[in-house]
MARLOTI-646483 format. One record per residue: residue in one letter; x, y, z of N, C-alpha, C, O in turn. Coordinates in steps of 0.1 Angstrom, whole numbers, padded with zeros to 4 digits, always signed. Example, Ala and Ser with C-alpha at 12.3 -4.5 7.8 and 13.67 -1.06 7.14 Angstrom:
// MARLOTI-646483
a+0132-0057+0078+0123-0045+0078+0132-0033+0078+0142-0033+0085s+0128-0022+0071+0137-0011+0071+0129+0000+0079+0134+0011+0080
//
This chain:
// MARLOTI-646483
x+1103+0985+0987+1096+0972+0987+1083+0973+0979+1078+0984+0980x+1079+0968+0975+1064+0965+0963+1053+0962+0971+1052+0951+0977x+1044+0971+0972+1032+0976+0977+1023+0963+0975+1020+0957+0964x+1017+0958+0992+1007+0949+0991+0992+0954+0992+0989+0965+0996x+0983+0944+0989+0971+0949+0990+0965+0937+1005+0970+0927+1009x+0952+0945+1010+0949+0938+1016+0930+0941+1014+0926+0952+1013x+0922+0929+1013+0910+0936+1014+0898+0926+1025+0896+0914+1028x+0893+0940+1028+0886+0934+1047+0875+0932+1040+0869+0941+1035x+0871+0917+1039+0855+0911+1039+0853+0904+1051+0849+0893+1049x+0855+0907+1061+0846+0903+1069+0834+0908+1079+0824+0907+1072x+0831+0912+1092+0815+0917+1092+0809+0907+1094+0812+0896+1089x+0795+0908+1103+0784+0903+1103+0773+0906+1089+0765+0899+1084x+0778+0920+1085+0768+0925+1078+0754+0923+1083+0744+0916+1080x+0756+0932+1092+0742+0929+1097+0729+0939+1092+0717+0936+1093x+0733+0951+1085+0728+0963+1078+0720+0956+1066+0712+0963+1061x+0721+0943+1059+0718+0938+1048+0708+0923+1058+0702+0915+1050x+0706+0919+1068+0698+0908+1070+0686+0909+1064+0682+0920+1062x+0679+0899+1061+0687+0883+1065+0693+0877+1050+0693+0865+1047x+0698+0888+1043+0702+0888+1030+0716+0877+1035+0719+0866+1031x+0722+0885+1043+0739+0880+1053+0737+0871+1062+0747+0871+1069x+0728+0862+1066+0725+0855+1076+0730+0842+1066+0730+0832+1074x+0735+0837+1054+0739+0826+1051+0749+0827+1042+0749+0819+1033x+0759+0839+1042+0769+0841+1034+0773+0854+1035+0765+0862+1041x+0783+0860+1032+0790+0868+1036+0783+0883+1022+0779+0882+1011x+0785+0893+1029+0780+0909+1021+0788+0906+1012+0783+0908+1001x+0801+0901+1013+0809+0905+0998+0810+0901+0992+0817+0905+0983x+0804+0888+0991+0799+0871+0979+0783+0877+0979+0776+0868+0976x+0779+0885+0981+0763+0891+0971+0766+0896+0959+0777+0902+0959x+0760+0895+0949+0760+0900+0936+0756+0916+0933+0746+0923+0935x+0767+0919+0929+0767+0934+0926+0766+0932+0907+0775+0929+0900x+0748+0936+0902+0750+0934+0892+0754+0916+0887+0747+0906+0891x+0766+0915+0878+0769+0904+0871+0782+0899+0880+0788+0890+0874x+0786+0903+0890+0797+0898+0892+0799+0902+0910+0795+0912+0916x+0805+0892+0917+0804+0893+0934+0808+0903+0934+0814+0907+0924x+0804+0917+0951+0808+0926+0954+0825+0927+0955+0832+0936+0950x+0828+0916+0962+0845+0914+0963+0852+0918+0951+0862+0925+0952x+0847+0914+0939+0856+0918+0922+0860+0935+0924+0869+0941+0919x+0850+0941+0932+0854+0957+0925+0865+0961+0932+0875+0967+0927x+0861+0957+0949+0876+0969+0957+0888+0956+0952+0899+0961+0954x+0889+0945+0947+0900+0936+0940+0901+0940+0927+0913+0939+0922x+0896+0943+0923+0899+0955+0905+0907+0962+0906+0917+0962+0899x+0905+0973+0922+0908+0986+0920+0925+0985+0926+0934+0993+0922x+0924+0972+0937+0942+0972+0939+0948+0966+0923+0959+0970+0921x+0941+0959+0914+0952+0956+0905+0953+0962+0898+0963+0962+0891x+0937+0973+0894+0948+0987+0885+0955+0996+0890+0960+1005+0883x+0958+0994+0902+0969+1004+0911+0983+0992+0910+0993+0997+0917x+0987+0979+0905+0994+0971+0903+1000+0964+0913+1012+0962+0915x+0989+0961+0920+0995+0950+0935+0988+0937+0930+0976+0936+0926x+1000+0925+0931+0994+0912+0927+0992+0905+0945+0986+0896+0949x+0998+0912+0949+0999+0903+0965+0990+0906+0976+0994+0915+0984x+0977+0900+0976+0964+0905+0980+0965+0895+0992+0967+0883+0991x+0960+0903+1007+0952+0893+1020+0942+0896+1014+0941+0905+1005x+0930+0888+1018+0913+0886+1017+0917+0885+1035+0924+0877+1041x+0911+0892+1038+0903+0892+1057+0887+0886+1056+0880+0889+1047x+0885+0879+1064+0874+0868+1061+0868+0868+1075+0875+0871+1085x+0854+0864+1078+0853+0853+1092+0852+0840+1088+0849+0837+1076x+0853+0832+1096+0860+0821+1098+0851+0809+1091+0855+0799+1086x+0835+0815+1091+0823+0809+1084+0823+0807+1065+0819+0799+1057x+0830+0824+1064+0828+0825+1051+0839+0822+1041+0839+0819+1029x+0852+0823+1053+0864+0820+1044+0865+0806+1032+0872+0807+1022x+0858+0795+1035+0858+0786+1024+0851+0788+1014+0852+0779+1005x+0844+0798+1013+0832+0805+1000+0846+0815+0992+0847+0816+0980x+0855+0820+1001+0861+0831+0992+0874+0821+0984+0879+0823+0973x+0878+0813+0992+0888+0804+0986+0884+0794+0972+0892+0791+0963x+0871+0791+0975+0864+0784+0964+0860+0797+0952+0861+0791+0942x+0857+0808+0949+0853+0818+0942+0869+0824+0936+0869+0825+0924x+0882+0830+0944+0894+0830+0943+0901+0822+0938+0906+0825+0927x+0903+0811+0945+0910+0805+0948+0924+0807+0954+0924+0811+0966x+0942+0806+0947+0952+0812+0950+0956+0823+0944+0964+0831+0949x+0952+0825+0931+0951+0836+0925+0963+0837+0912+0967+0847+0907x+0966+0823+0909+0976+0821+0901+0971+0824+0885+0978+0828+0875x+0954+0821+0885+0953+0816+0868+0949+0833+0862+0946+0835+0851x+0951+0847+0873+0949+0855+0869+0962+0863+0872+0961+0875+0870x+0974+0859+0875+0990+0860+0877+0988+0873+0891+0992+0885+0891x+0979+0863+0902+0983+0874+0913+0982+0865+0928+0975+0855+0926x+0986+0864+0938+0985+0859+0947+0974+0860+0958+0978+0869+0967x+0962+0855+0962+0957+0855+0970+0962+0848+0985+0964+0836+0986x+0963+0857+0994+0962+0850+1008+0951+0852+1014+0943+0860+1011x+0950+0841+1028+0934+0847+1037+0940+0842+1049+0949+0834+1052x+0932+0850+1055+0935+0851+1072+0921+0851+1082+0915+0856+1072x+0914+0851+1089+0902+0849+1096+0902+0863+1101+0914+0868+1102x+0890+0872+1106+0892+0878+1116+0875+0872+1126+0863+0873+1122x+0881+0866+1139+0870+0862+1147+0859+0868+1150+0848+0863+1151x+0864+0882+1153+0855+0896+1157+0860+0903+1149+0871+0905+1144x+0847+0909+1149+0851+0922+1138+0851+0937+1147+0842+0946+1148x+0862+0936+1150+0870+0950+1158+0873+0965+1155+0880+0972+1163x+0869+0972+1142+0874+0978+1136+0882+0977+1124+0889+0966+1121x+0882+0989+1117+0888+0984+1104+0907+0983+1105+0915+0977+1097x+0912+0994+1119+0923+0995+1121+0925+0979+1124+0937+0976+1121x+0920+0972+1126+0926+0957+1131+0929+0952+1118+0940+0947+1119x+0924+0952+1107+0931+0945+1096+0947+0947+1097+0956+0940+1093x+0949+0959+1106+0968+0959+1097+0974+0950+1111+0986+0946+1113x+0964+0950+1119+0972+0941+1130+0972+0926+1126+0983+0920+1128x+0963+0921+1121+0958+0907+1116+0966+0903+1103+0969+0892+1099x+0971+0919+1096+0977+0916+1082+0995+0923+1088+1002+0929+1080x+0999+0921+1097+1010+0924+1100+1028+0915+1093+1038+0918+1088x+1023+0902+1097+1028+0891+1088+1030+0890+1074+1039+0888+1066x+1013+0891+1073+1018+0893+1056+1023+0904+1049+1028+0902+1038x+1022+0914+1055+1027+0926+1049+1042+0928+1052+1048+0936+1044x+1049+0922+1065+1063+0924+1065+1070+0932+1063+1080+0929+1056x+1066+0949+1068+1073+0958+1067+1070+0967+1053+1074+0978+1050x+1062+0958+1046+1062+0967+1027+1050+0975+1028+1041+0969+1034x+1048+0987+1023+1038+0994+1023+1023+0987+1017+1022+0977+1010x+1012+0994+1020+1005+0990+1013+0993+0994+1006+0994+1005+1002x+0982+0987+1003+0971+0993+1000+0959+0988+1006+0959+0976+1002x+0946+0990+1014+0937+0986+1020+0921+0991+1011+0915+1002+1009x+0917+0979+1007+0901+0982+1004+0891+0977+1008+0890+0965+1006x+0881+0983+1017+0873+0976+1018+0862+0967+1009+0859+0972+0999x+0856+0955+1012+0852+0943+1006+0834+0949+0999+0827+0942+0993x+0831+0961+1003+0819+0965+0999+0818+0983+0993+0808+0990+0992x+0828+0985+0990+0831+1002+0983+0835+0996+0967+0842+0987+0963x+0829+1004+0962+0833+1006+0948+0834+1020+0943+0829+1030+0948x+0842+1021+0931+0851+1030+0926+0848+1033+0911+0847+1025+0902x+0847+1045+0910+0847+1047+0896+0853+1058+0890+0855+1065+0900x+0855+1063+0884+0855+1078+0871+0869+1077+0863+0879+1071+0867x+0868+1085+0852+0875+1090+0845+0888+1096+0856+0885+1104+0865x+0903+1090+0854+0913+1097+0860+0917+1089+0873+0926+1093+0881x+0910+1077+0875+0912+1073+0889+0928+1066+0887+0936+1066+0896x+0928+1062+0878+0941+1049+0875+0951+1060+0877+0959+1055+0885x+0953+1069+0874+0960+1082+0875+0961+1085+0892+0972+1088+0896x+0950+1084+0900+0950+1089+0912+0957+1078+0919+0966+1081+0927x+0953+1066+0916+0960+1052+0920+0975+1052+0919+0983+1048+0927x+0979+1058+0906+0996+1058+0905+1002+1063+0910+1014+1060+0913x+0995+1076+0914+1003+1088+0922+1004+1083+0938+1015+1084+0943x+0993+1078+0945+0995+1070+0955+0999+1065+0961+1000+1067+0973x+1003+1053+0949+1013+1043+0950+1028+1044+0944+1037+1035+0942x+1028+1057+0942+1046+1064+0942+1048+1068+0951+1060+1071+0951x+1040+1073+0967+1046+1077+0975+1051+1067+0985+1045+1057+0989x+1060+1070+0986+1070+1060+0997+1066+1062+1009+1064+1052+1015x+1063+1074+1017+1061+1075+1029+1049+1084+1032+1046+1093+1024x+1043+1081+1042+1031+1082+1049+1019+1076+1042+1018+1066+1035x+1013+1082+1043+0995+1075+1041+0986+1086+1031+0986+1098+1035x+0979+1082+1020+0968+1088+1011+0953+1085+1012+0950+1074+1008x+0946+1090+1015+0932+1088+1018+0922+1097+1007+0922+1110+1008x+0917+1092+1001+0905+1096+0995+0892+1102+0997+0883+1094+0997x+0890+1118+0997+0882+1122+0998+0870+1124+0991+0873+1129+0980x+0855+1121+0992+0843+1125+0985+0834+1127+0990+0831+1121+1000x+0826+1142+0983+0816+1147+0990+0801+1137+0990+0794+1132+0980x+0800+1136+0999+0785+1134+1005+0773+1140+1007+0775+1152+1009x+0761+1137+1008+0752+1141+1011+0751+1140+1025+0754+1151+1030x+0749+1131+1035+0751+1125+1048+0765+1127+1054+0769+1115+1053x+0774+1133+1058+0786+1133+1063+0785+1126+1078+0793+1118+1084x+0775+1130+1082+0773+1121+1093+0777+1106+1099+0780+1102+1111x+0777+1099+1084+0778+1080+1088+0792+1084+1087+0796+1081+1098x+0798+1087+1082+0817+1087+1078+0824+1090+1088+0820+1094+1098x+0837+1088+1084+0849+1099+1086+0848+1110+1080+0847+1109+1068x+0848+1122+1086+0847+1132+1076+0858+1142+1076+0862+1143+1088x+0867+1150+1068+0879+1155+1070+0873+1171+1074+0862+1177+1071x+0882+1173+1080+0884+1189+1083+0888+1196+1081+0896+1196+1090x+0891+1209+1073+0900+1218+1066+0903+1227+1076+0896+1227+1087x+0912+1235+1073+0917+1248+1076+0910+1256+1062+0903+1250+1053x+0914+1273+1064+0912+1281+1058+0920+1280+1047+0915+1285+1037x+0932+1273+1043+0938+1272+1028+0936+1255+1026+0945+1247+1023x+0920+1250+1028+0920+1240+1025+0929+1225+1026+0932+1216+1017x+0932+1226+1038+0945+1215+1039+0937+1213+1052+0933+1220+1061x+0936+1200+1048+0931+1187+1063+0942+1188+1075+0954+1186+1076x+0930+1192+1085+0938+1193+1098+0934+1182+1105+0943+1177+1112x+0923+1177+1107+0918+1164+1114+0909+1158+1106+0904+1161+1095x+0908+1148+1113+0893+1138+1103+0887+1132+1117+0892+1126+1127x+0874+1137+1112+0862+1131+1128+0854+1121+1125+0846+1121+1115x+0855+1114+1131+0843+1100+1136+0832+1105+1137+0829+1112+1146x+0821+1100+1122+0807+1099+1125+0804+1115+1134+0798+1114+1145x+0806+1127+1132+0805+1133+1139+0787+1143+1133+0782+1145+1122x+0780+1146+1150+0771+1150+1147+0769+1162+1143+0759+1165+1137x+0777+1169+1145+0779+1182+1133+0797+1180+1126+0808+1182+1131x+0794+1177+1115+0801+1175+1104+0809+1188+1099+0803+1196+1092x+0824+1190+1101+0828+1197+1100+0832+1199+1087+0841+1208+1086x+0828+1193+1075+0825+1194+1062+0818+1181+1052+0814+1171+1058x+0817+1181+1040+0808+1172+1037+0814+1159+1027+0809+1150+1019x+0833+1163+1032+0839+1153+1027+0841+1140+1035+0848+1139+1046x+0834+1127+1028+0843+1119+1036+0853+1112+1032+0857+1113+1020x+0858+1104+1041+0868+1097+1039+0864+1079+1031+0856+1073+1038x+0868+1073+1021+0864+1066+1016+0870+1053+1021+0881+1053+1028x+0862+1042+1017+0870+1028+1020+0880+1024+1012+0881+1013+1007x+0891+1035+1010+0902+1031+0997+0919+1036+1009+0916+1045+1017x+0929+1032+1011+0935+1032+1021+0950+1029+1013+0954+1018+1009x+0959+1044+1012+0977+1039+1011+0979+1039+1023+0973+1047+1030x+0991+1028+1030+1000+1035+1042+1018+1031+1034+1020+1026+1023x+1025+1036+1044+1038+1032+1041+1036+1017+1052+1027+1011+1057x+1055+1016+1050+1055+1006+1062+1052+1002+1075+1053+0991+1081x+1046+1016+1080+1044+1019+1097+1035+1016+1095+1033+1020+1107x+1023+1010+1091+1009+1011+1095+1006+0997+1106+0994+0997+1111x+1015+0985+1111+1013+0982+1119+1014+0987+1132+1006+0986+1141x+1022+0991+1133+1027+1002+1142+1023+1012+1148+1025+1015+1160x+1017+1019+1139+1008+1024+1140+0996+1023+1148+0990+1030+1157x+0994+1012+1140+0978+1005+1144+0978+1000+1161+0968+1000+1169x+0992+0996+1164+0991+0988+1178+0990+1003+1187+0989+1002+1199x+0990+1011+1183+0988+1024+1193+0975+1028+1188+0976+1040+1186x+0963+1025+1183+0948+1029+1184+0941+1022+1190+0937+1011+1187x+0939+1029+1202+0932+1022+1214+0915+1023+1211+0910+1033+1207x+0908+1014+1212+0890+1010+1211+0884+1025+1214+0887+1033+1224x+0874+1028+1202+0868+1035+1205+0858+1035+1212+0855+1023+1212x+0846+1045+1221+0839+1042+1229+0827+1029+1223+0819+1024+1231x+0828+1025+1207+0819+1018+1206+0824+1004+1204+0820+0995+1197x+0840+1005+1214+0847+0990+1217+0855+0987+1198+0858+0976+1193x+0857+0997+1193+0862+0992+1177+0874+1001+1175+0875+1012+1179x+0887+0993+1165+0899+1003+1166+0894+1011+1150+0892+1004+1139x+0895+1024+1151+0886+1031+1140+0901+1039+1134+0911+1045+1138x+0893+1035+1122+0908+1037+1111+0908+1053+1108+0915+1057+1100x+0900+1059+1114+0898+1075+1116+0915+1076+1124+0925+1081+1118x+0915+1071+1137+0926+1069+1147+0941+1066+1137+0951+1073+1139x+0941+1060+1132+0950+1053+1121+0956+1066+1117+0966+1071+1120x+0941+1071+1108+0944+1084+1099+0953+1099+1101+0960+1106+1094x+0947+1097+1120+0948+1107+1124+0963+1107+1128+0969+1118+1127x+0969+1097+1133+0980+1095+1138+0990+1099+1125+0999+1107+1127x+0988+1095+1111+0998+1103+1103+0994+1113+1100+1003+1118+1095x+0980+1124+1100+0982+1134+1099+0990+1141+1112+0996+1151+1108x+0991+1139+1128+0995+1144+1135+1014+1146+1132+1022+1153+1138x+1017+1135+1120+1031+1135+1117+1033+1141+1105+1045+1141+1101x+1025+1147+1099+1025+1156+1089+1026+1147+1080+1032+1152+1069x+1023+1136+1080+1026+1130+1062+1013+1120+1060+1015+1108+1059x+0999+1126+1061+0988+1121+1055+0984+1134+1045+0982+1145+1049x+0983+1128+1031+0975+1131+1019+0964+1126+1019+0959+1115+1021x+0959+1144+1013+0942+1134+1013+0942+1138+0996+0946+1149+0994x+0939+1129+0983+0938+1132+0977+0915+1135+0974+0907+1126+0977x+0912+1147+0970+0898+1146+0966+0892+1142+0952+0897+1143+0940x+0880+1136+0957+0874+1129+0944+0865+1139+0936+0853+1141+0940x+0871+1146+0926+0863+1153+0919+0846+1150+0916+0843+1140+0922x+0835+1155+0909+0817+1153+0908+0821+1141+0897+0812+1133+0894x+0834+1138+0889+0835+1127+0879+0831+1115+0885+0821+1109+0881x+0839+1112+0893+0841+1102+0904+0830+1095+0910+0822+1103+0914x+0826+1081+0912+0814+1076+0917+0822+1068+0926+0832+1062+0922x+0817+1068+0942+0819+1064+0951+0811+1052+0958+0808+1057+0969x+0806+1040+0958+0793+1033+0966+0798+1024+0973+0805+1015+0970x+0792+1028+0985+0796+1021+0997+0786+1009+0998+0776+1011+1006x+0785+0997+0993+0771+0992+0990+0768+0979+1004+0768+0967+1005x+0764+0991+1011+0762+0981+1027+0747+0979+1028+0742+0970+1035x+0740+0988+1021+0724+0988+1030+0717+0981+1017+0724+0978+1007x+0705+0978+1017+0697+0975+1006+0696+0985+0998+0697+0980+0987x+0695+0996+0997+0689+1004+0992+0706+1010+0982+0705+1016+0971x+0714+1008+0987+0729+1009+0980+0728+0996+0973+0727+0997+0961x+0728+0986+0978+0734+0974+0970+0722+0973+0958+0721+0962+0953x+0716+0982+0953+0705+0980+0947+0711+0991+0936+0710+0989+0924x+0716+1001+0941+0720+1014+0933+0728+1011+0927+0728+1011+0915x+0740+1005+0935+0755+0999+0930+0753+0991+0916+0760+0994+0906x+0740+0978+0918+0739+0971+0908+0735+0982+0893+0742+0986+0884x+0726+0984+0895+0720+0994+0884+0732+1002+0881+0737+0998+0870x+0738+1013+0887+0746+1017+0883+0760+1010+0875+0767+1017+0867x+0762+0994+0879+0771+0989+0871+0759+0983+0857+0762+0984+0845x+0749+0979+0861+0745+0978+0845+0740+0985+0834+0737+0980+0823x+0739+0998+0840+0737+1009+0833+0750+1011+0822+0750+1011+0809x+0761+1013+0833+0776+1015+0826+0780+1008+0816+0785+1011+0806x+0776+0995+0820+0777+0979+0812+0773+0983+0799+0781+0987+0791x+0758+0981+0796+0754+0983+0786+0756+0991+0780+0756+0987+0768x+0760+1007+0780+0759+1022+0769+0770+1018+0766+0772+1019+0754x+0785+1012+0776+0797+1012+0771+0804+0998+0761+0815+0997+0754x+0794+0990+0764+0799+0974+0764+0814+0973+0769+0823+0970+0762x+0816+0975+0784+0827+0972+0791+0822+0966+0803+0812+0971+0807x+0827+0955+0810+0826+0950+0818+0837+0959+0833+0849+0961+0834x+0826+0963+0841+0832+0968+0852+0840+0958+0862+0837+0946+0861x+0849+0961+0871+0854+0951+0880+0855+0937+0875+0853+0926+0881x+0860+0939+0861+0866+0923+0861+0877+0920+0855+0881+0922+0843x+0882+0914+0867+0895+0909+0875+0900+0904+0857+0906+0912+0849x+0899+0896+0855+0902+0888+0843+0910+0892+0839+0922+0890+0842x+0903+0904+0831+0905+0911+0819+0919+0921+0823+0927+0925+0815x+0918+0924+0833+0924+0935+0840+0942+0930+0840+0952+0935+0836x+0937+0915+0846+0950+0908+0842+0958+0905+0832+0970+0904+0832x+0950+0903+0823+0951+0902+0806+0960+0916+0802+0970+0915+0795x+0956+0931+0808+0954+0941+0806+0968+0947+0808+0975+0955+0801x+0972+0939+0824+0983+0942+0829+0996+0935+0821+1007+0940+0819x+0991+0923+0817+1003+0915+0811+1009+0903+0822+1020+0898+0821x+0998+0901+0833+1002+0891+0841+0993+0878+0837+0992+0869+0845x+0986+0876+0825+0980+0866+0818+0980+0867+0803+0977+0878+0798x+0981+0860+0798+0984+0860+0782+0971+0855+0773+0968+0844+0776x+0966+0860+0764+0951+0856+0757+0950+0833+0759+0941+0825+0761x+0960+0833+0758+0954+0816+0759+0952+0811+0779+0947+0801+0783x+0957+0823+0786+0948+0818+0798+0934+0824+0797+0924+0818+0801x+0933+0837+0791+0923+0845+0793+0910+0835+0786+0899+0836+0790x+0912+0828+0777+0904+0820+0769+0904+0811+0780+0895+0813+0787x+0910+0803+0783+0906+0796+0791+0894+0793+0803+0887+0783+0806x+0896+0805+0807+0887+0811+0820+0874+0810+0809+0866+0801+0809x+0874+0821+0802+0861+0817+0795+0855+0813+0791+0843+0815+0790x+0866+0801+0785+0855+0787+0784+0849+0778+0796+0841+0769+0793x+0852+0781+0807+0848+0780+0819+0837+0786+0826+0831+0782+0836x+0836+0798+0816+0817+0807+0822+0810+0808+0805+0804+0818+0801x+0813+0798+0798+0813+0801+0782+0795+0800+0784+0789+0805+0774x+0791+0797+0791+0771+0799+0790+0767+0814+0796+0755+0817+0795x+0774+0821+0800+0775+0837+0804+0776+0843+0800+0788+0845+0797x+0769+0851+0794+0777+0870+0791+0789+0873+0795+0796+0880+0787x+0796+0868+0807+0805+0874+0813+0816+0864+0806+0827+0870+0804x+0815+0852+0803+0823+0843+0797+0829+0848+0781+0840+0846+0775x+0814+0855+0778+0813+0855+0763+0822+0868+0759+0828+0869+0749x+0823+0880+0771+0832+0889+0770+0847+0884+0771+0855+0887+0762x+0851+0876+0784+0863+0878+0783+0869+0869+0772+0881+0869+0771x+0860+0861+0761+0866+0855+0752+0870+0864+0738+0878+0862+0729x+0861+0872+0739+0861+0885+0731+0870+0893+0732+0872+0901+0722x+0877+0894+0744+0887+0902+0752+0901+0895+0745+0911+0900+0741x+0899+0881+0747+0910+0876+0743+0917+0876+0733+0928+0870+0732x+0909+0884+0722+0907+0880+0708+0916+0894+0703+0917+0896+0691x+0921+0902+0713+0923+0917+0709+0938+0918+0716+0941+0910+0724x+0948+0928+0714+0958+0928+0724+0957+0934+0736+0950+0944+0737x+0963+0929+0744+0964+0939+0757+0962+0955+0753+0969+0961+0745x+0951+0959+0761+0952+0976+0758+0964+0981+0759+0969+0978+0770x+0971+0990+0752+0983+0998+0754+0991+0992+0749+1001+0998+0746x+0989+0982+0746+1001+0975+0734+1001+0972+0716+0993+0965+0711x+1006+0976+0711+1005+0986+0699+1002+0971+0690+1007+0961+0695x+0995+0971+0678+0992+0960+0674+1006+0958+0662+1016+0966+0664x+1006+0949+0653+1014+0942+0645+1014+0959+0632+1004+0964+0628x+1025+0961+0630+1030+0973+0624+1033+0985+0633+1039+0995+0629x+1028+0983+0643+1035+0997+0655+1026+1008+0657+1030+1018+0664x+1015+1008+0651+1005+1018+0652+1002+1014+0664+1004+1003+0669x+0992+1031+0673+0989+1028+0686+0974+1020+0684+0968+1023+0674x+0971+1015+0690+0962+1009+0686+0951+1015+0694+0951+1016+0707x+0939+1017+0683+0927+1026+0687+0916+1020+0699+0912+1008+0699x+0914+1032+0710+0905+1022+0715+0891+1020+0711+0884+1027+0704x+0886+1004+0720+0876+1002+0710+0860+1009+0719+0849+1004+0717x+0863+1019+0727+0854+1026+0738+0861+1032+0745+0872+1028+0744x+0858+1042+0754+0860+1046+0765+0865+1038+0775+0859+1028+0780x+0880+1042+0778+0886+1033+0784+0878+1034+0802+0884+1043+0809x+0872+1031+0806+0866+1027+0819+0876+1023+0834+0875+1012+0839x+0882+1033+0838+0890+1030+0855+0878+1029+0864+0866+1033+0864x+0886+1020+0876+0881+1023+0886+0875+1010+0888+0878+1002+0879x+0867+1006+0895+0861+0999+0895+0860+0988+0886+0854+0977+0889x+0867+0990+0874+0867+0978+0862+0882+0972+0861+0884+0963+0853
//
C-alpha cells in the first residue's frame, strides 16, 4: 500500500505565549514561509502526496485557508480536529481512518530538517515494509526528549521518557515511519503519569518486537525543534542564512512539487503570480523557467545543477 503522511499541528503551544494565544505555533513564521511548510517539505521529499493536518478545532480554518485541498500542488490535504491534546501517540488513533491499514509517515508541525543525505535517509525508510524507523540526533540537553539507549554493540535496546539521567545524548526526533500496525499499536499505550499517550510507548512497543530502526543523524544534519522563543528565533536565522549563501528556498512546498513532477511549470507560474510582490513569488517563477531537477534538458545532457542541491527541510 503507498505510505501516508500525517502531520500533528495541534497544541496549545503554550511554551511560545502569548505569541499562540491567537493562532496556532505552526501558522508562525519561520523566516519567509509558515512553520507547517518544513515537516510538509520533508513528507513530500520522502514522496507521500496523501497528508492528514491534525489541527484544534480553533485553528483548523487558518490551515484550510493557507492549504487549502492540496490539489494546485498535486497532493491531497485532509484535516481532522484533535479536542485535547493527549499525546503524540493519539494522532494514529485520530488518524486511524485515514490511514486504513497503509503504512505511514508522522511529522511533527514544529521540527525541521536539514543536511546533505537526508532524501537518501527518507528513501530508505520508506522502503521498509515492516515495523517502525525513528531518527536519532545528538543533543546537548537529552533531558527534554526521548532519548535512545544502546547496548555495548550500539544497537537500541529501549528509548526513555524525558529521563533525569539520560542514558545517552541521542534523541529521538519529531520525524516518525510505522508500518500498518501503528493503530494498533497505539490503542495499547496507556496515559502516562503526566495523563498523555507518549509516542516513546509507541516506540517501545516495536522495539520490544524487534523491528524498530533507529536510523542516526550524522554532525551534517540540522535538527530544530522550534517550540520556545529562543528556537523559533534560531530556526528563522538559520533558514535565512541558508537562503541567502545558497539562493535556494528552504521548505517550499511549490517547488518540491514541480520537482517531483506532480505540477508542471504552467501551474508553478501560476502560484507565483499569486505571491508575484514577494521574493518567494519571484523564486518560484524563476523555478519555473528551468526543468524539473533530474530531468535532462532538450539534447539528453544531464543537466547541471544550478547550486547545491539542498534536502531536508526544502
Amino acid at each position: 500500500m503507498t505510505r501516508k503522511g500525517i502531520i500533528l499541528a495541534g497544541g496549545a503551544g503554550t511554551r511560545l505565549h502569548p505569541l499562540t494565544l491567537a493562532t496556532s505555533k505552526q501558522l508562525l513564521p519561520v523566516y519567509d514561509k509558515p512553520m507547517v511548510y518544513y515537516p510538509i517539505s520533508v513528507l513530500m521529499r520522502a514522496g507521500i502526496r496523501d497528508i492528514l493536518i491534525i489541527t484544534t478545532p480553533e485553528d483548523q480554518a487558518a490551515f484550510k485557508r493557507l492549504l487549502g485541498d492540496g490539489a494546485r500542488i498535486g497532493v491531497n490535504f485532509s484535516y481532522i480536529v484533535q479536542d485535547r491534546p493527549e499525546g503524540l501517540a493519539q494522532a494514529y488513533l485520530l488518524g486511524e481512518d485515514f490511514l486504513d491499514g497503509a503504512p505511514s509517515a508522522m511529522a511533527l508541525g514544529d521540527n525541521l530538517f536539514f543536511g546533505d543525505g537526508l532524501g537518501a535517509k527518507l528513501a530508505s525508510a520508506g522502503q521498509r515494509t515492516d515495523g517502525a524507523t525513528v531518527f536519532g540526533a545528538w543533543v546537548k540537553e537529552p533531558h527534554r526528549y526521548g532519548v535512545v539507549d544502546f547496548d555495548a554493540d550500539q544497537r537500541a535496546v529501549r528509548i526513555v521518557e524525558k529521563p533525569s539521567e539520560p542514558p545517552s545524548n541521542y534523541a529521538v526526533t519529531g520525524l516518525y515511519f510505522y508500518d500498518g500496525d501503528a493503530p494498533e499499536l497505539a490503542r495499547q499505550v496507556r496515559p502516562s503519569a503526566r495523563g498523555e499517550l507518549e509516542i516513546t510507548d509507541l516506540n517501545n512497543l516495536y522495539l520490544e518486537r524487534g523491528a524498530l530502526n533507529v536510523e542516526l543523524l550524522g554532525q551534517s544534519f540540522v535538527w530544530l525543534d522550534a517550540g520556545t522563543h529562543e528556537s523559533l528565533l534560531e530556526a528563522s536565522e538559520f533558514v535565512r542564512v541558508l537562503e541567502e549563501r545558497h539562493n535556494r528556498v528552504i521548505g517550499c512546498i511549490e517547488e518540491i512539487a514541480y520537482d517531483q513532477g506532480w505540477i508542471d511549470a504552467e501551474a508553478l507560474r501560476q502560484i507565483a503570480g499569486e505571491y508575484a510582490k514577494s521574493p518567494y513569488g519571484q523564486y518560484l517563477a524563476a523555478a519555473a523557467d528551468r526543468p524539473p531537477r533530474g530531468t535532462p534538458p532538450a539534447g539528453g545532457a544531464a543537466a547541471a545543477p544550478s547550486g547545491p542541491r539542498l534536502v531536508a527541510g526544502r
